[in-house]
Structure formats: structure tokens, C-alpha cells
N, C-alpha and C positions, 0 to 999 in steps of 0.2 A: 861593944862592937869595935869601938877604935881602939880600943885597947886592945883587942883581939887581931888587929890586923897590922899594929904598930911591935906588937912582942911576935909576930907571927905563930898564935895561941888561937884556941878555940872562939871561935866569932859567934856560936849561937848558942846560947843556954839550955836552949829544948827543943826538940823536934818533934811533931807529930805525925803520923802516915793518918793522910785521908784515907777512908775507906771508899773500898772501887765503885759501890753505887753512891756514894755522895760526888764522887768524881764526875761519874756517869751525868748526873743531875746536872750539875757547872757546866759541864760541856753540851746539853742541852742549852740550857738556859744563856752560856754564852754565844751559841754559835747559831742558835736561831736569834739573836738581834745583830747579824750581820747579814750582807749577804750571799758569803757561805753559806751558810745553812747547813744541816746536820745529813750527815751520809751513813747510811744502815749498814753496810761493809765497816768503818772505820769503827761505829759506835762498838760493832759487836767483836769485832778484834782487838780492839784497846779496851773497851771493860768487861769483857765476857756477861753483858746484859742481852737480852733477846730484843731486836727490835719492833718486831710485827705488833706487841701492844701499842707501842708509841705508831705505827703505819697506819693501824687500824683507825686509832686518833686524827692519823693527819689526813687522811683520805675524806673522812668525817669533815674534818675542818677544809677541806678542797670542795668540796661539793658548797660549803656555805660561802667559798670565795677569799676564805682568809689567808689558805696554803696552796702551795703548788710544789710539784716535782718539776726541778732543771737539770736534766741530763740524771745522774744519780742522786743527787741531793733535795732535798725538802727545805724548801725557803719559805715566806709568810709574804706574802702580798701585800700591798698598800694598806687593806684593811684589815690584814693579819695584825700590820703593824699597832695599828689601832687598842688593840685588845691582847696583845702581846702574854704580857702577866695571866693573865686567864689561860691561854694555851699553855703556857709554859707549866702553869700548875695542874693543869688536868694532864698533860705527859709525865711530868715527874710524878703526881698521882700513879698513875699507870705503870713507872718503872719501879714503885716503891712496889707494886704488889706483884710483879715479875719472878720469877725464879732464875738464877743465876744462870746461864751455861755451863755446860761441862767445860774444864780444860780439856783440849784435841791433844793425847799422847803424841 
């Protein structure tokens, strides 16, 4: 890397592209431990995943008190917080058995 940037030469050896549902997943799993929270417009325009399996989930987990909807976003409650991991893995559950959306010509 210094050497890369002191010959002004190539800085990174390998590059890998995530793929768009492992992407999908991270930005789940990031942005519900914030409180952003995950928004169904951004999810399904930046990775072409459908969101209504991960909705049906969260609505699921609103009724037990874990989750809520704030304005368009899905955020996790005090008790959401609690059991965090568990939600997060039953949505990415959920997004692994999803089918892609079309790309919109």
C-alpha cells in the first residue's frame, strides 16, 4: 500500500465485488443497529431485493414490541434492541429466500 502510493502505482492487490444480496444483508444488519433504521424504498432501489418478506417480519416483530415504523423507516425498540441478532437473522433468513427484482428498463 505505501509503496503504492509513494511510486503513485496500484494500492490494492485484489478487489472483490460483493454480491447485491450479501450487500442487501450488511445494510440490514447495519442500519437496524442504528437509529436509522432500514427504509423499504432505499432497500429496494439500491439492491433490487423485494421488501415485503423482511415487512411481513417486521410487523410480526411490532406486534411483540420489538419494532416500529418511524415516518418510513423500521427502527427496533428498546426491546428490539435486546434480541437484536435474532431479528436480524430471521430478515436475512427471509432476504436469502427472496427472489431478486426485475431491473425497471
Amino acid at each position: 500500500y505505501i509503496d503504492g502510493i509513494r511510486q503513485h502505482g496500484p494500492i490494492l492487490r485484489e478487489c472483490k465485488t460483493i454480491p447485491m444480496r450479501e450487500r442487501a444483508g450488511e445494510y440490514v444488519m447495519l442500519r437496524l443497529r442504528t437509529n436509522r433504521g432500514i427504509n423499504a424504498e432505499e432497500y429496494e432501489k439500491g439492491f433490487l431485493m423485494p421488501f415485503k418478506p423482511l415487512e411481513a417480519l417486521l410487523s410480526r416483530f411490532e406486534a411483540r414490541g420489538y419494532a416500529k415504523k418511524e415516518e418510513d423507516n423500521w427502527v427496533l425498540t428498546e426491546q428490539g434492541w435486546l434480541v437484536s441478532n435474532q431479528i436480524i437473522l430471521a430478515l436475512n433468513e427471509a432476504q436469502e429466500k427472496s427472489t431478486p427484482l426485475a431491473k425497471k428498463r
